[in-house]
C-alpha positions in Angstrom: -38.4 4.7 -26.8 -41.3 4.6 -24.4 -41.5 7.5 -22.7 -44.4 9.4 -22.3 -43.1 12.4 -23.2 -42.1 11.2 -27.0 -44.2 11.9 -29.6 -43.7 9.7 -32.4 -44.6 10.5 -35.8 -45.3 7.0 -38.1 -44.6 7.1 -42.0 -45.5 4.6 -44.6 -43.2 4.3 -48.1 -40.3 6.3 -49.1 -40.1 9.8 -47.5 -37.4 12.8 -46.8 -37.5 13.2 -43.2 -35.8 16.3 -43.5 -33.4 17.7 -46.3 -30.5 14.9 -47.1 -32.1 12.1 -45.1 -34.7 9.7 -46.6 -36.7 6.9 -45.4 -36.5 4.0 -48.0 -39.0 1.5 -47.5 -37.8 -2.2 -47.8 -40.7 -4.6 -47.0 -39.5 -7.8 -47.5 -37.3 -9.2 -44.2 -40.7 -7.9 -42.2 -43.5 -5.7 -43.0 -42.9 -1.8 -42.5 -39.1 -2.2 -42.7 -37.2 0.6 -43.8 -33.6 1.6 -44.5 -31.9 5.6 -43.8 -30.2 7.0 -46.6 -28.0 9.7 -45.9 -26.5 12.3 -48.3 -23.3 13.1 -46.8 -21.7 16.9 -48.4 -18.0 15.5 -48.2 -18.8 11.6 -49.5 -21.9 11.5 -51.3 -24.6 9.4 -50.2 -24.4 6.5 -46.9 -27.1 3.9 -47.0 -28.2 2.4 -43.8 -29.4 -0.8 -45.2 -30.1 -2.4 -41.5 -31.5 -5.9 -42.0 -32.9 -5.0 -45.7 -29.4 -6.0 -46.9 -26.9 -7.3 -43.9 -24.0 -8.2 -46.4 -22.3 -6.6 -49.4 -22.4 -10.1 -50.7 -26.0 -10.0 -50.6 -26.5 -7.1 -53.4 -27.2 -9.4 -56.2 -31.5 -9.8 -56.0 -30.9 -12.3 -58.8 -28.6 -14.4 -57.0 -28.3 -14.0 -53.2 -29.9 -16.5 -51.0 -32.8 -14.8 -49.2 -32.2 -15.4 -45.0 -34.6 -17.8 -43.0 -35.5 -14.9 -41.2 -37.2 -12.4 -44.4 -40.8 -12.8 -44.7 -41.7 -12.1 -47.9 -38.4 -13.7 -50.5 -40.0 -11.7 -53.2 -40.4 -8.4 -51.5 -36.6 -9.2 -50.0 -35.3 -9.3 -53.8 -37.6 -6.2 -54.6 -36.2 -3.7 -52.3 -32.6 -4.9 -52.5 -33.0 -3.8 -56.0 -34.8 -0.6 -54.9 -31.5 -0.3 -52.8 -28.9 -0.5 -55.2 -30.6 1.6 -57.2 -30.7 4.6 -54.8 -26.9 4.3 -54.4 -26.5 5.3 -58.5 
């Protein structure tokens, strides 16, 4: 990740990095963070939730407990909303 010969190209908010993956922004366990949401031909969509959501248990906004660790608890419960609704 640090080599000099890596060009790195920085985004900000939602974006398609290229056709069937998108960039889903998910402020809310730190600044910046974002989850991968891939469309998948045979399956349909796979969402890479990384720390935005680490448990299925956790999909609730209006009920699970937000992690000692997430900055913001109200950005948290925002994009795990934002979440479940990209999976519909």
């Amino acid at each position: 990740w640090d080599l000099p010969s890596l060009r790195y190209h920085f985004v900000e908010g939602d974006c398609e990095l290229v056709p069937g993956i998108k960039l889903i922004e998910t402020s809310g366990h730190v600044p910046g963070h974002q989850a991968v949401l891939v469309g998948l031909p045979e399956t349909g969509a796979f969402l890479l939730a990384i720390d935005a959501v680490p448990h299925s248990s956790m999909l609730d906004a209006d009920t699970h407990w937000v992690m000692p660790i997430d900055m913001d608890e109200k950005d948290t419960r925002k994009s795990t909303r934002k979440l479940v609704v990209s999976q519909k």
